[in-house]
C-alpha positions as CSV (number, residue, x, y, z in Angstrom):
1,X,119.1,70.9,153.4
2,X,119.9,74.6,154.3
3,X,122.9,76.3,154.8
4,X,122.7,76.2,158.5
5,X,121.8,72.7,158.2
6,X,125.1,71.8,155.9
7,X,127.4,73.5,158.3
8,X,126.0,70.7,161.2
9,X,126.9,68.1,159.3
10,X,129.8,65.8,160.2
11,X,130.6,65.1,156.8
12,X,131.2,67.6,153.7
13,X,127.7,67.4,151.7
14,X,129.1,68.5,148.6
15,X,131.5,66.0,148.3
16,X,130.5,63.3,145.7
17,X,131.5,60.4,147.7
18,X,129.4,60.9,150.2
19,X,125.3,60.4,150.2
20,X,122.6,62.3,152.4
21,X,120.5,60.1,154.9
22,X,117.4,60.3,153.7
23,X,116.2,59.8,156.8
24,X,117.0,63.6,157.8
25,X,116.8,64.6,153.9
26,X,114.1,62.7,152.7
27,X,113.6,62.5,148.7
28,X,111.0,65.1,147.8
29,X,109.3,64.6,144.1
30,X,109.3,67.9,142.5
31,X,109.0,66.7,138.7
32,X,108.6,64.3,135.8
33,X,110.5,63.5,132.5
34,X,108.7,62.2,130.3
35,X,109.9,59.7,127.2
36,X,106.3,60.2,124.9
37,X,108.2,59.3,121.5
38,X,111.2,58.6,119.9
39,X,113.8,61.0,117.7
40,X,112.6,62.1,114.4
41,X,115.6,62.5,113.4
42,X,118.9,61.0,115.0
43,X,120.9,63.7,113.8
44,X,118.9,67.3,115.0
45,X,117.6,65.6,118.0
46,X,120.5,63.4,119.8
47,X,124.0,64.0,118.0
48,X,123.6,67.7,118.0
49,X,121.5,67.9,121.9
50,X,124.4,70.0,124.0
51,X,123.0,69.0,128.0
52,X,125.1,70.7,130.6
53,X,125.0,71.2,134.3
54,X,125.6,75.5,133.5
55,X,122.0,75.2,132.2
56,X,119.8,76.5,134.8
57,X,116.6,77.6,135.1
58,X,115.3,80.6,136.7
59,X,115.5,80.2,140.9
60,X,118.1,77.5,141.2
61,X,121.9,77.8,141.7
62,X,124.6,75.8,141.7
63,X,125.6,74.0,144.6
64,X,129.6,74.3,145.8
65,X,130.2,70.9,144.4
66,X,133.2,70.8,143.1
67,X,133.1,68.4,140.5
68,X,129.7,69.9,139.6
69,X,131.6,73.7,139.3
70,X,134.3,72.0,136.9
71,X,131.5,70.0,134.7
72,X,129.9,73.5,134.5
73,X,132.8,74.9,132.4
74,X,133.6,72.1,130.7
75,X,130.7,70.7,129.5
76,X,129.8,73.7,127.4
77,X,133.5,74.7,126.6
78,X,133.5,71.0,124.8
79,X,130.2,71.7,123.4
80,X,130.6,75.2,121.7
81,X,133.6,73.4,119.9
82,X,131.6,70.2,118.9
83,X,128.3,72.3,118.0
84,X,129.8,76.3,117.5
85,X,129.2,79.5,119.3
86,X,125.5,79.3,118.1
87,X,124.5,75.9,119.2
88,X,121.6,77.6,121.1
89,X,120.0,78.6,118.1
90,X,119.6,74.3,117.1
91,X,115.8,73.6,118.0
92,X,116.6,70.4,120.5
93,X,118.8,73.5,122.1
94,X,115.8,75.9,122.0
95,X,112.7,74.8,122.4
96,X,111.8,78.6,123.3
97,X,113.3,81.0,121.2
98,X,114.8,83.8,123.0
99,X,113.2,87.2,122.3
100,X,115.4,89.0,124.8
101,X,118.7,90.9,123.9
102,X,122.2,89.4,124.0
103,X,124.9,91.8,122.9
104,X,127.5,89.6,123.1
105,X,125.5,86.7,120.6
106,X,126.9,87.8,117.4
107,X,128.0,86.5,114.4
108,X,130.4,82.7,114.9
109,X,129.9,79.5,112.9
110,X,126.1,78.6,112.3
111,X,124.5,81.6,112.8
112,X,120.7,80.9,111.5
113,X,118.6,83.7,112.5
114,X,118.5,87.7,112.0
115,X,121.8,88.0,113.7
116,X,120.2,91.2,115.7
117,X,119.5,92.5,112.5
118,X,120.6,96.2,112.7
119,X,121.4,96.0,116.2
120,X,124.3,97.6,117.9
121,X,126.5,95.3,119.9
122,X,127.2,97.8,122.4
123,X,125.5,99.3,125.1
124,X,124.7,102.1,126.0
125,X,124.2,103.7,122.5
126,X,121.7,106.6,121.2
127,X,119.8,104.5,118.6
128,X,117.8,101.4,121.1
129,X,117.2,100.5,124.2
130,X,117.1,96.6,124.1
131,X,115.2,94.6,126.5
132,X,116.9,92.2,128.8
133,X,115.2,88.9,130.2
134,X,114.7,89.4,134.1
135,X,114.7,86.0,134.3
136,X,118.8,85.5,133.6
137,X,119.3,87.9,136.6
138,X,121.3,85.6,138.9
139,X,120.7,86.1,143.0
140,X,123.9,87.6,144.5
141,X,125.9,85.0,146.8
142,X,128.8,85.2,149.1
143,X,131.8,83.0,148.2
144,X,133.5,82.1,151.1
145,X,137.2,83.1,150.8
146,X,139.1,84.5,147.4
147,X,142.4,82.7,147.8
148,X,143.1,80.2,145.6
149,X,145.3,77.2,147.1
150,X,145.7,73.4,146.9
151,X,144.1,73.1,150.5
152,X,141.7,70.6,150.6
153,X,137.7,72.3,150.9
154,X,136.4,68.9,151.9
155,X,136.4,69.1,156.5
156,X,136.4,65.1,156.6
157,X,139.1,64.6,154.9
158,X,142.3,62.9,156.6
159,X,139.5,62.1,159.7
160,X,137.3,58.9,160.8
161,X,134.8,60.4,159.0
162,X,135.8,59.6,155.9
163,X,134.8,56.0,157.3
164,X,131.5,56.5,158.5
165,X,128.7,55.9,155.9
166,X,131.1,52.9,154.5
167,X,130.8,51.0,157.8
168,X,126.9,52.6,157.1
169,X,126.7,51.0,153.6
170,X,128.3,47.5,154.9
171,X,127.0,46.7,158.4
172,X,123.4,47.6,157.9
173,X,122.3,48.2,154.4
174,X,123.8,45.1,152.8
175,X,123.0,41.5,153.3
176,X,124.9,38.5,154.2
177,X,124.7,37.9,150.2
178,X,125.7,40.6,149.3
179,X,128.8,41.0,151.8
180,X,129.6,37.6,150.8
181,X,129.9,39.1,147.3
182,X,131.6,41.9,148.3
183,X,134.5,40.0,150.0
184,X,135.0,37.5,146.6
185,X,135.4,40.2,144.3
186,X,137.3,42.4,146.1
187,X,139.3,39.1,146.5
188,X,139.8,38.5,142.8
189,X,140.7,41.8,141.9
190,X,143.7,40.7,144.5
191,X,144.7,37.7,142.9
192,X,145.1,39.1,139.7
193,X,148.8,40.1,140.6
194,X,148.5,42.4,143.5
195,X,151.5,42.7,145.5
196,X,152.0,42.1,148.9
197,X,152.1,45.6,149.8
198,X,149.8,47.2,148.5
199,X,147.7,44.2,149.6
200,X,148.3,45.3,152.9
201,X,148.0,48.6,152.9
202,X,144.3,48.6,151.4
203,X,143.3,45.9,153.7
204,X,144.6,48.7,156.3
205,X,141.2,50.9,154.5
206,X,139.6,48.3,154.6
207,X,139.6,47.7,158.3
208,X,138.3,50.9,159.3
209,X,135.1,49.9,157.6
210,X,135.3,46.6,159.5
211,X,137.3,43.9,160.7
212,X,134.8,40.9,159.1
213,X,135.7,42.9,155.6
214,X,139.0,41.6,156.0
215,X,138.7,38.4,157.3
216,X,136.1,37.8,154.3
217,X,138.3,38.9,151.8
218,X,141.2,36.8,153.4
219,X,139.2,34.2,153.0
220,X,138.6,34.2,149.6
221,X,142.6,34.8,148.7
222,X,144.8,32.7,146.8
223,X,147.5,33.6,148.8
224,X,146.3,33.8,152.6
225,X,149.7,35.3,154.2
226,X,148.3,38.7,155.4
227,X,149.9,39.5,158.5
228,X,146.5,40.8,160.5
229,X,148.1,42.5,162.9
230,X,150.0,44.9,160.3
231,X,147.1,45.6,159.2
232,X,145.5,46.4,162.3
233,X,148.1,48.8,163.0
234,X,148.3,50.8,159.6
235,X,144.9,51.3,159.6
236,X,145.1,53.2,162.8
237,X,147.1,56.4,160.6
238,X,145.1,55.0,157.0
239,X,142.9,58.2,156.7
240,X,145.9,60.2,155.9
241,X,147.6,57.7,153.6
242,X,148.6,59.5,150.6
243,X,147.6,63.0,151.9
244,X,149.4,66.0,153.1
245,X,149.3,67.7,156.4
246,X,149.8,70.8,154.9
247,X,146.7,70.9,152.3
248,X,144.4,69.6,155.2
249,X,141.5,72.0,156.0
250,X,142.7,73.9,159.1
251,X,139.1,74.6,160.7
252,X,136.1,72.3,160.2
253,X,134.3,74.8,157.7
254,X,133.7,72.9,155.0
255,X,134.5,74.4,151.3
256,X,136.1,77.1,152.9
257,X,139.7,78.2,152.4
258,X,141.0,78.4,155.7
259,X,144.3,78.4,157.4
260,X,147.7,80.4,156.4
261,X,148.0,83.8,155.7
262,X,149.0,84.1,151.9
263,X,151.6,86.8,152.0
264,X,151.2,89.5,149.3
265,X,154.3,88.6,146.7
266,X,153.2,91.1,144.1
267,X,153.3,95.0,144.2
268,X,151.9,96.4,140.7
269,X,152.4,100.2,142.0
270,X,155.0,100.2,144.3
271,X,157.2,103.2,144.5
272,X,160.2,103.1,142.9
């Protein structure tokens, strides 16, 4: 999917709920993992393995995700506590040890190598000129806006959208079977001391996906007294239920910032 592609889409493709049709974007095989043999030793090769997200290879970047840009952070932030600063330097962490210069990897719990022998770990300076791997050089990107606000970067949110590949998932992909099971767990999950509200007011979701969703789960309730036509008419306003106006994305651009003005509240060199 390219960028002029994403911005066609009716739904946000970087948010996790929703899938790709594959038949616009089919699957393309572009590699293998391969499980040849199993851990020497449980300790160096799986306690001690740090796998995050922030790990990239030359030629790919991340996607605007948002729950990918969080796991990013936090994946190594837990890791350098768990396994130190110097956890690249554990061999199921490197299987190619870096030749190239990195000022800024000094010293920190579990240092195992040279440490940059004599090194400086500043640059420029009048005694080496250290090599840098091209390879790290990341491509320069454009983020689309630089204020930081609780509006929602997802365009489908709060619409009928939100509904689409649900009704997708449930009138064509599944089978009677499988609605069938659908309906009796969703069911028991109900009976297990849901109120009468709330009840309602998911059935409401449920609707927009469609109407035999409820009458299926109805069926399967201990206590049948839904009032249908409630339902029917929450469901008409249940896209917005539990959202704000005022966060909704203003234009249909999706991960974009877009809408009020942020007014400027601080002056660091204003006249006196």
């Amino acid at each position: 999917m390219t960028n002029a592609e994403a911005e066609q889409q009716r739904f946000d493709p970087f948010d996790v709920t929703k899938v790709w049709p594959r038949k616009d974007f089919p699957l393309k095989e572009f590699g293998k993992i391969v499980l040849n043999k199993n851990p020497d030793n449980y300790h160096r090769d799986v306690e001690q393995a740090a796998f995050s997200p922030s790990s990239l290879v030359p030629g790919i970047q991340a996607s605007p995700d948002m729950l990918l840009q969080w796991r990013m952070f936090f994946y190594r932030d837990a890791q350098m506590y768990r396994l130190g600063a110097n956890m690249h330097q554990i061999p199921v962490n490197c299987p190619f040890m870096a030749s190239s210069h990195a000022p800024q990897s000094y010293d920190g719990v579990m240092r195992v190598d040279n440490n940059n022998q004599d090194r400086k770990n500043y640059q420029p300076n009048s005694y080496d000129k250290p090599t840098y791997s091209e390879r790290s050089v990341e491509a320069p990107f454009a983020v689309a806006n630089p204020i930081y606000s609780r509006q929602s970067h997802h365009k489908n949110e709060g619409t009928d959208v939100e509904y689409e590949q649900a009704r997708e998932l449930y009138n064509r992909v599944m089978d009677n079977t499988q609605r069938d099971h659908l309906h009796k767990n969703t069911a028991t999950c109900m009976n297990a001391g849901v109120s009468q509200k709330t009840r309602t007011l998911y059935l409401a979701q449920v609707y927009n996906i469609s109407p035999k969703y409820v009458d299926g789960v109805i069926s399967y309730l201990a206590n049948k007294n839904v009032d249908v036509e409630e339902v029917k008419k929450l469901s008409k306003d249940a896209a917005m239920m539990g959202k704000s106006e005022k966060y909704k994305p203003k234009e249909s651009a999706m991960h974009f910032l877009t809408g009020r003005e942020v007014p400027t509240s601080v002056a660091p060199y204003a006249e006196k």
